[in-house]
N, C-alpha and C positions, 0 to 999 in steps of 0.2 A: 606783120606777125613775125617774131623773133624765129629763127632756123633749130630745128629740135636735132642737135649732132647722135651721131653713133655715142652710145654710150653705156655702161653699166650701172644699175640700183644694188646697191649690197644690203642688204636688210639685218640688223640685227636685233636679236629676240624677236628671229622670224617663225618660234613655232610656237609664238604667242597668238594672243585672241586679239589684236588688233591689225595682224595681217591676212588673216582669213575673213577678217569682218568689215575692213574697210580698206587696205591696202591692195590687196592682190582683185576687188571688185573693180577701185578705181581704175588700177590699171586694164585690167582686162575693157573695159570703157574705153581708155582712152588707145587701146590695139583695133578697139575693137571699126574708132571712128577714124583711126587712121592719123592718130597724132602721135604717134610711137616712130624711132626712127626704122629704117631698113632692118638694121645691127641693133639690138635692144635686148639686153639681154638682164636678167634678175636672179641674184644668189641669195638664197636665204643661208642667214647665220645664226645658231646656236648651243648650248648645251646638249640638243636633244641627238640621241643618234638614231639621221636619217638618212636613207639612200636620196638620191633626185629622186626617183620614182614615186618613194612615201613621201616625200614632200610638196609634190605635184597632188597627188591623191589627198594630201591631208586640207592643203590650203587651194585648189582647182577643183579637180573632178569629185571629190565627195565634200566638196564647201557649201553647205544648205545657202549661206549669203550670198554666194553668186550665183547659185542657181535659182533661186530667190526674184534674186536683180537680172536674171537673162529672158530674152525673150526665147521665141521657138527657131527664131532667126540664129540666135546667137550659138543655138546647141553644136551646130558646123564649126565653128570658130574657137568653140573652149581648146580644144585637145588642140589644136596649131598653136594657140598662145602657151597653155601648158611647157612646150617644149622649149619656152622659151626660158624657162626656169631652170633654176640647180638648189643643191643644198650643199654644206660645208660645216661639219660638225668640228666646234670650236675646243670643244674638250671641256673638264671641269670647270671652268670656269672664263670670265672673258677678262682677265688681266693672266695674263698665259703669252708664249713666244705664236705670235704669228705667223710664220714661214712659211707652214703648209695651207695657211690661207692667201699669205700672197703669193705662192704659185698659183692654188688655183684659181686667181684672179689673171697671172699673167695666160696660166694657160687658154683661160675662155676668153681673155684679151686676142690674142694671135690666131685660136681659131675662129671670132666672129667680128673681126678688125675691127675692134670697140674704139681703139685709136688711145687707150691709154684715158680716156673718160670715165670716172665715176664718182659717183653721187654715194654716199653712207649713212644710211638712215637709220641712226639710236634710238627703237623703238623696244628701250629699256628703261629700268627704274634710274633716277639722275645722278645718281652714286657710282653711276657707272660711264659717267660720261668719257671724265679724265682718263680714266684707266683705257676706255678704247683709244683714246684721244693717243693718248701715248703709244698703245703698243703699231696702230698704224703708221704714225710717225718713224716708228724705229725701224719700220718695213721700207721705206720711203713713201709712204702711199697718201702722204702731202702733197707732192711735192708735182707742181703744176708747169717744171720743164715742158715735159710731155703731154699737154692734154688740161683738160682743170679736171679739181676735185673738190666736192661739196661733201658741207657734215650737215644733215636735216637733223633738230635734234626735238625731242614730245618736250610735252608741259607733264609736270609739274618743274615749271624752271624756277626754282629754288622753295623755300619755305618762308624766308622772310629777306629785309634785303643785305644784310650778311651772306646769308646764303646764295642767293645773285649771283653775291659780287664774285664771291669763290668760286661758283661755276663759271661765271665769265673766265675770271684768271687762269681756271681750271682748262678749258677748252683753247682759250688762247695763248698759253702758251706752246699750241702744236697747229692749231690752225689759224689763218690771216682772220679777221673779223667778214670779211668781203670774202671769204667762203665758210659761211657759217646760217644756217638758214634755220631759225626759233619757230618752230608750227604752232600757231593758233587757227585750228581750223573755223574757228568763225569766220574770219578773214575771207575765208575761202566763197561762204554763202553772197550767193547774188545780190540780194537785198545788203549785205552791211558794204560792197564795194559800190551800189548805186547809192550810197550817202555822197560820195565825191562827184559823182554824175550828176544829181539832184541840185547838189550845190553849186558845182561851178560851170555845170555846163547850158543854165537856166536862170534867167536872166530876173524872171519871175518870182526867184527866192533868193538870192545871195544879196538883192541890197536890202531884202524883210531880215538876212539873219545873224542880229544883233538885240541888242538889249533897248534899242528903241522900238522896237515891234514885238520882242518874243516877253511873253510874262515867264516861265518855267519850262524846265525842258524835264519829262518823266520818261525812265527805261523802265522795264519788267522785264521780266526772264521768270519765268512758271514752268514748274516740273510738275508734273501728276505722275507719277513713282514716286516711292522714297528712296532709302539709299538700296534697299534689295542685299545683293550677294558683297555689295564695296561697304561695307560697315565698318570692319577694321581700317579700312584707308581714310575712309570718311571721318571717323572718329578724331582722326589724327589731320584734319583738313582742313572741313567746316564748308560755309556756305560762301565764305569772303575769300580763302583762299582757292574754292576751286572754281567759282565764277567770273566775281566780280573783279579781285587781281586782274586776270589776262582778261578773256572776254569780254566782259562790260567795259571795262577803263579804254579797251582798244577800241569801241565805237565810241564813247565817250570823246574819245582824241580825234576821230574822224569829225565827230559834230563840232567841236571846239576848234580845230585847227584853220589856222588862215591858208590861205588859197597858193600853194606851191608855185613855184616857177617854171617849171612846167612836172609833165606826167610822166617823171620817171622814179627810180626808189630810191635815190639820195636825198628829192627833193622834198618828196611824198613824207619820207622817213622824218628829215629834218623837219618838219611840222607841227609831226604827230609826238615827237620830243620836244618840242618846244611848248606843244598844249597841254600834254600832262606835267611838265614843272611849275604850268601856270594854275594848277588845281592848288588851291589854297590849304593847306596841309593844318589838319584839327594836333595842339597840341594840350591844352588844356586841360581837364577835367569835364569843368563844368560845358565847355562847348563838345564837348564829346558825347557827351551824357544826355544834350540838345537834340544832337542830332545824327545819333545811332540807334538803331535798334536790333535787339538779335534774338532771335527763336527756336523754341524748338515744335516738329508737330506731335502732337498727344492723341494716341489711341480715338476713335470716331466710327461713326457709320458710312460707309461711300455706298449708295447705291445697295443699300439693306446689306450691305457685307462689312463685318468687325474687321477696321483695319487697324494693325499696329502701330502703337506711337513709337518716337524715336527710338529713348531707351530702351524699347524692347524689342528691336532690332540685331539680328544676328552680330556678333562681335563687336558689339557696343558697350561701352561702360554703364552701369544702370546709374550711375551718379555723373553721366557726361555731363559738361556745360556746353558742347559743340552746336554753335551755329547750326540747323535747317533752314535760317530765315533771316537775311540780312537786310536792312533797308540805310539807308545813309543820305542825308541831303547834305547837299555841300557846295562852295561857292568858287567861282574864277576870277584868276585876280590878273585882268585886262580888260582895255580897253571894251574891247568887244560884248563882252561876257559881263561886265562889271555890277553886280548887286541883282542877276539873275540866278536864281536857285538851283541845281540840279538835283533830282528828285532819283532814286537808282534804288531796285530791288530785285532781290533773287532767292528761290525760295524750292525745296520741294512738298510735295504730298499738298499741293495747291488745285484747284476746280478743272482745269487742262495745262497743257502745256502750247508754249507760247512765249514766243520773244519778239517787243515791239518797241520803238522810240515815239513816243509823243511829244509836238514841239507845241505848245497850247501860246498862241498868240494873243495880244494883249485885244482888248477891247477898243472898238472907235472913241474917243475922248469926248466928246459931240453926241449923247446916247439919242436921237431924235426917236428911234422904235423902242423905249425904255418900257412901253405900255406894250407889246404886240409881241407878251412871248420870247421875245429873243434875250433878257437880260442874263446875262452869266451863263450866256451860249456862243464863248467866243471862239474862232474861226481853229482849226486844230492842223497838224499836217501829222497821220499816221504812217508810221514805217515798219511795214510787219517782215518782221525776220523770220521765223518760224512760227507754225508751218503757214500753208496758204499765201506764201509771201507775196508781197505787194505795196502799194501806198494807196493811202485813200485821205484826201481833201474833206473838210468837213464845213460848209460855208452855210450864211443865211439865206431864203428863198422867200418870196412871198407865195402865201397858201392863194390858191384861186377864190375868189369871191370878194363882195364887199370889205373894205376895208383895207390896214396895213400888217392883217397876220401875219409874222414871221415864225419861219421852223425852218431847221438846220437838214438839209441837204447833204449826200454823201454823192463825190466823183472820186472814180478807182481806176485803181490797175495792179491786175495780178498777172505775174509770170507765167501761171499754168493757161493763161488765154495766149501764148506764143505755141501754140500746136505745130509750128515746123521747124519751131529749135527747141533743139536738144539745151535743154541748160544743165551745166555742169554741177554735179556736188562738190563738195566743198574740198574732197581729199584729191577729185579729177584735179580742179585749176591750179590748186595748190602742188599736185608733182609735177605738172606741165610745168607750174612757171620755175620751180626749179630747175628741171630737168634743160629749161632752156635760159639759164641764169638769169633771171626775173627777179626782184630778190624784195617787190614792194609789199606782197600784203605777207611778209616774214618782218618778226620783231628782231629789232638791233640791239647789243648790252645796253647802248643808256636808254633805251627807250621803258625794258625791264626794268633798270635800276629806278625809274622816276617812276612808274608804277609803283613797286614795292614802296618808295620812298614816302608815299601817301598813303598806302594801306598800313604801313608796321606804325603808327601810332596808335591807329586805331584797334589793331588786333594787342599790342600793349595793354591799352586801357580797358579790352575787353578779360585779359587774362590778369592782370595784377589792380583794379579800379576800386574805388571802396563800394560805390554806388551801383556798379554792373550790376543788372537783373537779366535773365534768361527768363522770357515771356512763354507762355504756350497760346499754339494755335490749333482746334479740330483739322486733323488731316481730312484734304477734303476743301477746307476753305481758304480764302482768302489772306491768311495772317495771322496774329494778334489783334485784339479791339485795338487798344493806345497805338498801331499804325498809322491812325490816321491824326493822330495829335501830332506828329511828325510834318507831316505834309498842313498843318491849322494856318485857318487864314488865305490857303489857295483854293479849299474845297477838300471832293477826299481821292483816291486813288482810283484811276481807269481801270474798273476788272476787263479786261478784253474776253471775248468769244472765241473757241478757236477758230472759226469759219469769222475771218475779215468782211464778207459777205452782209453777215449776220450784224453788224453794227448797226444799232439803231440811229437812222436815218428817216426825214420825212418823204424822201423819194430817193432813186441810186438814177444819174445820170452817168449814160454808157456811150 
């Protein structure tokens, strides 16, 4: 296990809503289990003018999230961690002279011998990257004489891959790439880092997984919410840009990628950039028009309750064309992968929510039980991301009795059956493994840029196409009908259950 130095977290647009709701709980987690150093100290930065006190009190002691996420154990613990906080009110705006923030950085440097270590986390909109990017630099508060310094920066990293490129350039010109850490906090969830565990460290599946054994490889990503109070942001997003871009493409690249040299994050990285340039990039029309689909949900009953369709959604255009519902098959151009389909969707105001990879394995070539039930029940390997995460096997069994009945069998494994480990959420592992320069499950420029470089065709021919249609689906269900004309010729799409459990299976061996 890597060494966690004394060091400082600066947070800025810390009196935002995602460091009381998931930044300041992770951390308190990880004080709380003792992965924090001696010397650890966190400065929230922003606009807002607050004392330490109120900003202790706004994002700690009156945070409904962490008190929420605390046990009766934990109630001893809040107010010592508390202290370990401060605030620094940035003034109007954050392209402004820095000075009296790098004092107060040197000052809580020298009283809690941070060593000149810290971490800067842009938990701001990305227009603002550069501009902190710059005014720290002109502090020196690059500059890794003394100590290292890291920039954690949120998604949304860019809009299309122009924009990327410019934020790369933007950031990089003040910090080295190798301090620069792109959060996708999927990355973060146990289930998408046991895709590399599954794969290479089991002997059982890595020579199955290729294109001689796999027929199709299907992701889902299912919200039951719509967009709620992010209407305006959504509006201006979609379903490809705020899922399927980072998110999906990045397990996408874990299931596609060949087997690194070993387990660290140059090699890890170099991979998972090498399997997204190998995504076969739709340029065409008429293959676009193949094998895209985009939706929106329309007004419905959930549960004897009128729920609202998209457009009429708070701060949405009533003439939007904005994606709720993307589905996309698409092909890999190697070896490995070669004239295997991947099948990818993501969608709100759908039956539950739920994120899961299905790798649906080809049929025995040989059918001798062609007669006994088992036909077009070929062997599956599920990988549930959210929630309930786990995998579950899905294989043929014979039924007890006379004869050769076959019916498909489920073996599992869920993480909530680990009762004496704590498993980490996704924002815990993720500021651990910054905090201890870890730099694997954080995205690199070109790994962004060969993302984008496969989605901005496709969102092109969504926004200037001749033929683009915007489908509706009852919120509530599963889609549009013509989804499954997408997926024709495989069968039709996996609705999963939220409870992995619940999968129907002729028996569950435990």
């Amino acid at each position: 296990m890597n060494k966690t130095e004394n060091q400082m977290l600066i947070i800025f647009g810390a009196s935002g809503d995602l460091t009381a709701r998931k930044l300041v709980p992770a951390l308190f987690n990880l004080f709380r289990d003792g992965h924090v150093p001696d010397n650890f100290v966190v400065l929230g930065v922003s606009r807002s003018n607050l004392s330490d006190k109120a900003f202790r009190e706004k994002v700690v002691l009156e945070s409904e999230y962490l008190k929420n996420k605390a046990t009766v154990k934990d109630f001893g613990l809040i107010e010592n961690f508390s202290k370990n906080l401060f605030y620094e009110d940035l003034g109007e705006n954050y392209d402004t002279s820095y000075s009296n923030l790098a004092e107060r950085i040197e000052d809580l440097n020298t009283k809690f011998s941070i060593g000149n270590n810290y971490i800067f986390y842009l938990s701001t909109p990305p227009s603002l990257f550069e501009a902190i990017s710059k005014n720290l630099t002109e502090q020196g508060l690059n500059d890794e004489t003394k100590g290292f310094k890291r920039l954690i920066v949120e998604k949304p990293f860019g809009y299309d891959l122009k924009t990327a490129k410019n934020l790369n350039k933007g950031i990089q010109k003040y910090f080295k790439e190798s301090q620069i850490y792109r959060i996708d906090h999927y990355l973060g969830k146990e289930t998408v880092q046991n895709l590399l565990v599954t794969r290479f460290a089991n002997s059982i599946f890595e020579p199955l997984w290729n294109r001689n054994y796999i027929h199709h490889v299907e992701i889902t990503n299912a919200e039951s919410n719509g967009v709620e109070l992010r209407g305006g942001y959504y509006d201006n997003s979609g379903a490809l840009r705020d899922m399927f871009q980072n998110h999906l493409l990045q397990i996408v690249s874990l299931i596609v990628m060949e087997p690194p040299i070993a387990a660290n994050a140059q090699e890890i990285r170099n991979e998972k950039v090498k399997a997204l340039r190998s995504l076969r990039i739709m340029k065409d029309e008429k293959t676009l028009n193949e094998n895209t689909i985009r939706a929106q949900y329309v007004s419905s009953k959930i549960n004897g309750e009128v729920v609202k369709g998209y457009r009429e959604e708070k701060d949405v255009n009533p003439e939007s064309k904005t994606e709720t519902y993307a589905a996309i098959k698409f092909f890999v151009d190697n070896w490995r992968w070669k004239d295997v389909p991947f099948y990818v969707r993501t969608a709100k105001r759908m039956p539950t929510k739920v994120t899961e990879v299905v790798i649906h394995f080809k049929s025995p070539h040989h059918q001798i039980f062609q007669d006994s039930g088992m036909l077009n029940k070929a062997n599956k390997l599920i990988i549930r991301i959210q929630p309930d995460e786990g995998i579950l096997i899905k294989f043929g069994v014979k039924v007890p009795g006379q004869g050769f009945k076959v019916e498909r069998a489920n073996l599992d494994f869920y993480y909530s059956s680990l009762q004496e480990t704590h498993v980490m959420e996704a924002y815990e592992r993720l500021l651990l493994d910054a905090m201890q320069g870890d730099a694997t499950l954080y995205a690199r420029a070109d790994e962004v840029e060969a993302a984008w470089a496969f989605v901005d065709p496709i969102l092109d021919y969504w926004k200037n196409g001749k033929d683009v249609r915007v489908h509706g689906y009852s919120a509530g269900a599963w889609g549009p009908k013509n989804a499954d004309e997408l997926i024709e010729g495989i069968g039709t799409w996996r609705n999963p259950s939220e409870n992995l459990a619940d999968d129907p299976g002729y028996c569950v061996i435990c």
